[in-house]
VEXVEXSE-331606 format. One record per residue: x, y, z of N, C-alpha, C in turn. Coordinates in steps of 0.02 Angstrom, whole numbers, plus 32768, in hexadecimal, padded with zeros to 4 digits. Example, Ala and Ser with C-alpha at 12.3 -4.5 7.8 and 13.67 -1.06 7.14 Angstrom:
<sites>
+------+------+------+------+------+------+------+------+------+
|  n_X |  n_Y |  n_Z | ca_X | ca_Y | ca_Z |  c_X |  c_Y |  c_Z |
+------+------+------+------+------+------+------+------+------+
| 8294 | 7EE4 | 8186 | 8267 | 7F1F | 8186 | 8294 | 7F5B | 8186 |
| 8282 | 7F90 | 8162 | 82AC | 7FCB | 8165 | 8285 | 8002 | 818A |
+------+------+------+------+------+------+------+------+------+
</sites>
This chain:
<sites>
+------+------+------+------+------+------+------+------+------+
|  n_X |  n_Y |  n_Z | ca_X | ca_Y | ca_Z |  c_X |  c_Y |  c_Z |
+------+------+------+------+------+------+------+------+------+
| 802A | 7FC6 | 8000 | 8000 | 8000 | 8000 | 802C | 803E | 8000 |
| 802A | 805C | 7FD5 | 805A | 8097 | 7FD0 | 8031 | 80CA | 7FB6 |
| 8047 | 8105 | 7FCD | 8016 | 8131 | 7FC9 | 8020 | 8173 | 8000 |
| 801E | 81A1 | 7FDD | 800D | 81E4 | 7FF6 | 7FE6 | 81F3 | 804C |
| 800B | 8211 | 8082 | 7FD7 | 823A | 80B0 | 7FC2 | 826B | 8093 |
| 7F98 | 828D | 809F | 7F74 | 82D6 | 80AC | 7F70 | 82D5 | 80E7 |
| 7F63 | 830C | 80FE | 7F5E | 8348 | 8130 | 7F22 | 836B | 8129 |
| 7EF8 | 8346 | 8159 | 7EB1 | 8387 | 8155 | 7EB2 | 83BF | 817D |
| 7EA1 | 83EF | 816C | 7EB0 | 8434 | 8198 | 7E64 | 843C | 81AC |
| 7E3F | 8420 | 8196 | 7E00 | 842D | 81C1 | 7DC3 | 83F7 | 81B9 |
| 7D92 | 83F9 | 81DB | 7D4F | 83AB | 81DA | 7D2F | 83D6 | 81AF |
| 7D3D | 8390 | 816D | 7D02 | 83A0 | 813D | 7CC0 | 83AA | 8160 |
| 7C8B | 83BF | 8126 | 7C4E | 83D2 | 813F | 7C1D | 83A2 | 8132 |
| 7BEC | 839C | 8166 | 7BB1 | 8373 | 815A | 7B97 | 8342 | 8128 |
| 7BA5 | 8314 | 8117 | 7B6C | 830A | 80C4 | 7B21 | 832B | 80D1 |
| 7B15 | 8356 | 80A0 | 7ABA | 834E | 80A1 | 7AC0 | 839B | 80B1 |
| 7AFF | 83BC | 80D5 | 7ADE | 83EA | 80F2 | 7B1C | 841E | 80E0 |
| 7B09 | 842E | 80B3 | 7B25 | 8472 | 8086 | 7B28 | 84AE | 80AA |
| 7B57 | 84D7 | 80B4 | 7B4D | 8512 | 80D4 | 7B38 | 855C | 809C |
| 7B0C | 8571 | 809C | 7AD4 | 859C | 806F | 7AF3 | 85E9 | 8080 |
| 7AC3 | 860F | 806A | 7AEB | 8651 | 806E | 7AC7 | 8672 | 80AB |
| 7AAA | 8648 | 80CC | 7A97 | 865D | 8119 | 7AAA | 864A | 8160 |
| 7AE9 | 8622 | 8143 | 7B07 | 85FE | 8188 | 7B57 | 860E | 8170 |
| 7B60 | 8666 | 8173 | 7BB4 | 8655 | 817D | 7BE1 | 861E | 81A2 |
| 7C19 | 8629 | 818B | 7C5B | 8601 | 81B2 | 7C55 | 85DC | 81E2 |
| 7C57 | 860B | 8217 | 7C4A | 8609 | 8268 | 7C11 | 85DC | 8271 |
| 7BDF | 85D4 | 8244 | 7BA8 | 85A7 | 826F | 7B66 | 85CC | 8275 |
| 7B6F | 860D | 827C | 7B55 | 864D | 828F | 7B19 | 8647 | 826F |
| 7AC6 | 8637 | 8263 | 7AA0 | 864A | 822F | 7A9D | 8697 | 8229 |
| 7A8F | 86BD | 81F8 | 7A7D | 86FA | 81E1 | 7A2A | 870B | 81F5 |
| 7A1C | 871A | 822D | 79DD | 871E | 8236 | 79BA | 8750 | 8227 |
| 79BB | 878F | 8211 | 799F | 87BA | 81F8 | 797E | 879D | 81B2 |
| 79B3 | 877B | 8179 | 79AD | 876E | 814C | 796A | 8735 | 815B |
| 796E | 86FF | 817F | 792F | 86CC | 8188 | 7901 | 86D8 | 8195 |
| 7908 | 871C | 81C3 | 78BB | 8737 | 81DC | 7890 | 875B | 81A4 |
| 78BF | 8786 | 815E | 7891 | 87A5 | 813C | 789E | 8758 | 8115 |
| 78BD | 8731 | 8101 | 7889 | 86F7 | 80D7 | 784D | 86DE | 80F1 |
| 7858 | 86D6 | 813A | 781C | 86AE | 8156 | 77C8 | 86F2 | 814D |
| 77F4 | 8721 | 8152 | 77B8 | 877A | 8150 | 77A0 | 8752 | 8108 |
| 77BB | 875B | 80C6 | 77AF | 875B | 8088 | 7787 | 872D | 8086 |
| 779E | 86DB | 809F | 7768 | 86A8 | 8097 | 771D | 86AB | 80C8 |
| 773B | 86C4 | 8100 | 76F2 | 86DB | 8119 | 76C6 | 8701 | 80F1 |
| 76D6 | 8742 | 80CE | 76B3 | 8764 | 80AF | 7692 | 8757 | 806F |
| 76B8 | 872E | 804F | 76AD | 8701 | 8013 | 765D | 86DA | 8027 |
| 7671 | 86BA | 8062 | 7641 | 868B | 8081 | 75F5 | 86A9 | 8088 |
| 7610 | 86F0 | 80A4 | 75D4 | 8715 | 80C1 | 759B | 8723 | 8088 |
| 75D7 | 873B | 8066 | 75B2 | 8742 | 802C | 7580 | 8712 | 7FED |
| 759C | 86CE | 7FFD | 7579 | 8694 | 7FD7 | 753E | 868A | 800B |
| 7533 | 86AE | 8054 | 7502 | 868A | 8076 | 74E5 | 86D1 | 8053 |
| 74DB | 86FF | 8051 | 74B4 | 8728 | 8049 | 7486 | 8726 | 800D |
| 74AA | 86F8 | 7FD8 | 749F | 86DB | 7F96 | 746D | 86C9 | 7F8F |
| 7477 | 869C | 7FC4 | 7439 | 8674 | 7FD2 | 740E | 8671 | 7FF1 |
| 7416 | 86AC | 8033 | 73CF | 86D4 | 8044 | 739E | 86F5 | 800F |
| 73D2 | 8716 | 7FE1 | 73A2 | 872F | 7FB3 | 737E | 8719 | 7F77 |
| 73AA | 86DC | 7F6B | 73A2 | 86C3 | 7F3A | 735C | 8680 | 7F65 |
| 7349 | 8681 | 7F99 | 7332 | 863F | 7FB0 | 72DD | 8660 | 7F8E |
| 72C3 | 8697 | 7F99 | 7286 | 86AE | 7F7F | 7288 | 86B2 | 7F37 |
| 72BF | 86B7 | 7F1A | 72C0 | 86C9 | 7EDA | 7299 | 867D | 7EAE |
| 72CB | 8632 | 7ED4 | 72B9 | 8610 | 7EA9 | 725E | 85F6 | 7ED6 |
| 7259 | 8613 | 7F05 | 720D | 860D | 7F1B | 71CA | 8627 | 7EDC |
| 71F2 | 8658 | 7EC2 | 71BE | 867E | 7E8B | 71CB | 8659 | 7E56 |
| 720B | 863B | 7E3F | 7209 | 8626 | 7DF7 | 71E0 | 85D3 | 7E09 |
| 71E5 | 85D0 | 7E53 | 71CC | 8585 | 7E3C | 7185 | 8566 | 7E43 |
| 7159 | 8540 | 7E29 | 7119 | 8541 | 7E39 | 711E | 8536 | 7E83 |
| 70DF | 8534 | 7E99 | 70C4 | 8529 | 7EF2 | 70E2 | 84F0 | 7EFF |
| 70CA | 84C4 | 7EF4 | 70E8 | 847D | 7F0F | 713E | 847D | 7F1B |
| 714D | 8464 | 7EDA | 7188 | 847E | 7EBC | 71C3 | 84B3 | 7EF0 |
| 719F | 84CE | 7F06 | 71C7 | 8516 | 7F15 | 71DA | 84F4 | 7F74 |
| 71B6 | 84CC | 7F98 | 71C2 | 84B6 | 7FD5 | 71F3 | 8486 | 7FD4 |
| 71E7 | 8456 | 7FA1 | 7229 | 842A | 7F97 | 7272 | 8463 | 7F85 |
| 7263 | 847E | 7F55 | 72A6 | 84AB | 7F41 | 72C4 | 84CE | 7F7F |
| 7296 | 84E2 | 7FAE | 72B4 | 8505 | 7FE5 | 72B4 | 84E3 | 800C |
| 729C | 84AF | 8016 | 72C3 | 847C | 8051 | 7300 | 844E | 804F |
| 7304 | 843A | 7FFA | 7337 | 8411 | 7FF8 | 7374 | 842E | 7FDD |
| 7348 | 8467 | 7FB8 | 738E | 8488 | 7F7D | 73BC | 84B4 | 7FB6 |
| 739A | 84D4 | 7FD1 | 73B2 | 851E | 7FFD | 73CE | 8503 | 804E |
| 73BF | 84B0 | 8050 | 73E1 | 84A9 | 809D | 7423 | 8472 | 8081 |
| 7426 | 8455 | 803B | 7459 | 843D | 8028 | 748D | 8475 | 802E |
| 746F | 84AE | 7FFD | 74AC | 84E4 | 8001 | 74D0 | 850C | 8044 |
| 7496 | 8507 | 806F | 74AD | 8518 | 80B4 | 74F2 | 84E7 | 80D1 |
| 74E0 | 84B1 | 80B8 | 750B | 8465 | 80E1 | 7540 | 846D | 8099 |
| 7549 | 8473 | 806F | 757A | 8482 | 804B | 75AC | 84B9 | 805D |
| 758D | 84F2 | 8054 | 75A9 | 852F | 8076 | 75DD | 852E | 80B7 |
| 75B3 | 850A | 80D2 | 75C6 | 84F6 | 812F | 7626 | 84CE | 811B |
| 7618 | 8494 | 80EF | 7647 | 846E | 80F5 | 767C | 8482 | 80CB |
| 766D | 84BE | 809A | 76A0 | 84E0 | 806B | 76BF | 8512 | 80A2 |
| 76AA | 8534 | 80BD | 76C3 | 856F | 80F0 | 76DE | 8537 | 8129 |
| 76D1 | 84F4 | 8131 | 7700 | 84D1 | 8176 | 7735 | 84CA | 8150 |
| 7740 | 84A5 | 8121 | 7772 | 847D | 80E8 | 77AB | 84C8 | 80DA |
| 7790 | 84F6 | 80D6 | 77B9 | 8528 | 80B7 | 77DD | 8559 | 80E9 |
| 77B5 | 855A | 812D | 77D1 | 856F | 8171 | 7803 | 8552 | 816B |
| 77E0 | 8502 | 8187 | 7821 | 84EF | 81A4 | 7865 | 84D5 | 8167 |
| 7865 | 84E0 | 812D | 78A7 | 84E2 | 80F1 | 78B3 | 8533 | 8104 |
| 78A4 | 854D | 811C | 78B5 | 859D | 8120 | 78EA | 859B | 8168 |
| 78D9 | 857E | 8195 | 78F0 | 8579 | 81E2 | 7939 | 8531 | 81D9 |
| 7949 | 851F | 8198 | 7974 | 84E7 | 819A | 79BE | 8515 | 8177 |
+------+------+------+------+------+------+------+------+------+
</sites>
């Protein structure tokens, strides 16, 4: 077996876990920077619920009577439970 030492001057890093442009050197996260992503996706969010406050009467008028109780019970509480699990999923990739 013949063959070369090296000399590591420092512990490689993590597999899996890349250091991004919010976790200088040190370890340190950049928290100003996370808080207005996490602001942006909140607001993003706020704004898709409001979507759908307004939009929940809208499709009440386009849809006949019957029609229109199913649409707002199944269509408008899927999107609620969608919503819900896009804003958890995207928090918490925001907080990693």
């Amino acid at each position: 077996m013949t063959g070369r030492r090296v000399v590591v001057s420092r512990r490689p890093a993590a597999l899996g876990r890349a250091r991004g442009p919010s976790e200088p050197e040190d370890g340190v996260p950049d928290v100003p920077a996370i808080v207005g992503r996490q602001l942006r996706q909140a607001l993003l969010t706020v704004g898709a619920v409001a979507g759908l406050l307004v939009g929940a009467p809208v499709i009440a008028l386009w849809v006949p009577a019957p029609g229109a109780w199913v649409a707002l019970s199944l269509a408008v509480q899927g999107a609620w439970v969608g919503l819900a699990v896009l804003q958890l999923r995207r928090a918490e990739r925001l907080e990693r």
